[in-house]
C-alpha positions in Angstrom: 38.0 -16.1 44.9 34.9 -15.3 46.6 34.5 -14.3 49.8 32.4 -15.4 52.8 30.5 -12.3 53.4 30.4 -12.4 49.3 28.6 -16.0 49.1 25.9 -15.0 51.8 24.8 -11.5 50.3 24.5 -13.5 46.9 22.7 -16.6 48.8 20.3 -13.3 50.3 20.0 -11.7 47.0 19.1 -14.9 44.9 16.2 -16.5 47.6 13.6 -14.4 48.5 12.7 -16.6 51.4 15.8 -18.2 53.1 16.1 -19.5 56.5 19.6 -20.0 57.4 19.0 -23.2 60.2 20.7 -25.7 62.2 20.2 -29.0 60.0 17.2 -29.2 57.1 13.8 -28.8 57.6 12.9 -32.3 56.9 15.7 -33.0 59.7 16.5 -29.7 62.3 19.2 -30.2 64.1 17.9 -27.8 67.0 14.6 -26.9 68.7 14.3 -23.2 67.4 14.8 -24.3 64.0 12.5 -26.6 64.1 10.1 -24.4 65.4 11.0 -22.0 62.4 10.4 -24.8 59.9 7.0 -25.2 61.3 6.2 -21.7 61.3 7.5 -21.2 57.9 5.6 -24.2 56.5 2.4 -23.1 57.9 2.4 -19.7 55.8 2.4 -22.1 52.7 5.2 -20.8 49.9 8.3 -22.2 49.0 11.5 -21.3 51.1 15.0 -21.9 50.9 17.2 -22.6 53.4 21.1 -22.9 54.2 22.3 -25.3 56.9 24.9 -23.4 59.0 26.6 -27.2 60.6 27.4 -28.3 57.1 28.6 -24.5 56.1 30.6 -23.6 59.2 31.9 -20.3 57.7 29.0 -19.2 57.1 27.7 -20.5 60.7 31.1 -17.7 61.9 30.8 -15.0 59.5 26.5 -14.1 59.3 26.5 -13.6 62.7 28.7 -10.6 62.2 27.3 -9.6 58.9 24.0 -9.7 60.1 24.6 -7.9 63.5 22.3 -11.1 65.1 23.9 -13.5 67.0 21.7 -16.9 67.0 20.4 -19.2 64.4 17.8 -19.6 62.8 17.7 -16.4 60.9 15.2 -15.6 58.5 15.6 -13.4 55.4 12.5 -12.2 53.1 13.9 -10.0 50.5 17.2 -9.3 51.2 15.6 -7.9 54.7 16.2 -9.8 57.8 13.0 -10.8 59.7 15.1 -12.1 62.8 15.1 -15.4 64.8 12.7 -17.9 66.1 11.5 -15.7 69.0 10.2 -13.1 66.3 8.9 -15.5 63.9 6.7 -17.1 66.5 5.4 -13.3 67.2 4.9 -12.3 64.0 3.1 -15.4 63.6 0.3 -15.1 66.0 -0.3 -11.3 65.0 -1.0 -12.6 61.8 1.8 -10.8 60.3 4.6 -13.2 59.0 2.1 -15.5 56.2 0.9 -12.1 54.3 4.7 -11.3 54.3 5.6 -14.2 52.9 3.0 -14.4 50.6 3.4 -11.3 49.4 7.0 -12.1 48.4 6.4 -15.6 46.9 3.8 -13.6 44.2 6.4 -11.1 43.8 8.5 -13.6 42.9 6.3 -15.7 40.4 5.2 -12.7 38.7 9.1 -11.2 38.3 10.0 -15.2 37.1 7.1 -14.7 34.5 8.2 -11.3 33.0 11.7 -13.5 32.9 13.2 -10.9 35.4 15.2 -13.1 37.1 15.8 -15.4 34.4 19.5 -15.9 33.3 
C-alpha cells in the first residue's frame, strides 16, 4: 500500500509544475490560491495542480513533508518555489515566467526524446 508522503513525492516527481491549492483553478476555494492561479496563468505553460479539500491527507501530511505550513504551494521540478507571498514576488522581479518556461521546454523536449514516456 502506498503511503501518503509516497503519493506526494510521486505527484512532485511526475508534474513539473504543480500547485497544490485550495479548490481548482477554474474554481479556488481561497484568496491566495486564487491569486496563485492568476500568477501562474500569466507566465503562460501548462500546470498541474492537486486540490488539498478533496485530498485531506495530503492537505495534513505536505505540510510536514514540505517543512511549509500554508497552501498554496508551488513545486517546479521537484523543487519547492513556496506560497502565494513568494510567487507574487518572484512575479514582479520578473523571475517566476522564465522559471516556468524554462521548465515547460524542458519538458517538451524530454517528452520528444520519449524520456518520460512509459
Amino acid at each position: 500500500m502506498t503511503t501518503i508522503i509516497e503519493k506526494i513525492k510521486k505527484q512532485i516527481a511526475e508534474n513539473p509544475i504543480l500547485l497544490y491549492m485550495k479548490g481548482s483553478p477554474k474554481l479556488p476555494s481561497c484568496g491566495f490560491s486564487a491569486k496563485a492561479v492568476k500568477i501562474l496563468s500569466a507566465c503562460g505553460e501548462h500546470f498541474s495542480y492537486v486540490d488539498v479539500l478533496t485530498n485531506p491527507d495530503i492537505r495534513i501530511e505536505l505540510p510536514k513533508y514540505a517543512n511549509w505550513p500554508t497552501f498554496p504551494q508551488l513545486w517546479i521540478d521537484g523543487e519547492l518555489i513556496g506560497g502565494c507571498d513568494i510567487l507574487i514576488e518572484m512575479y514582479h522581479r520578473g523571475e517566476l515566467k522564465p522559471l516556468v518556461q524554462k521548465i515547460s521546454i524542458k519538458n517538451i523536449k524530454e517528452d520528444s526524446l520519449g524520456i518520460n514516456s512509459e
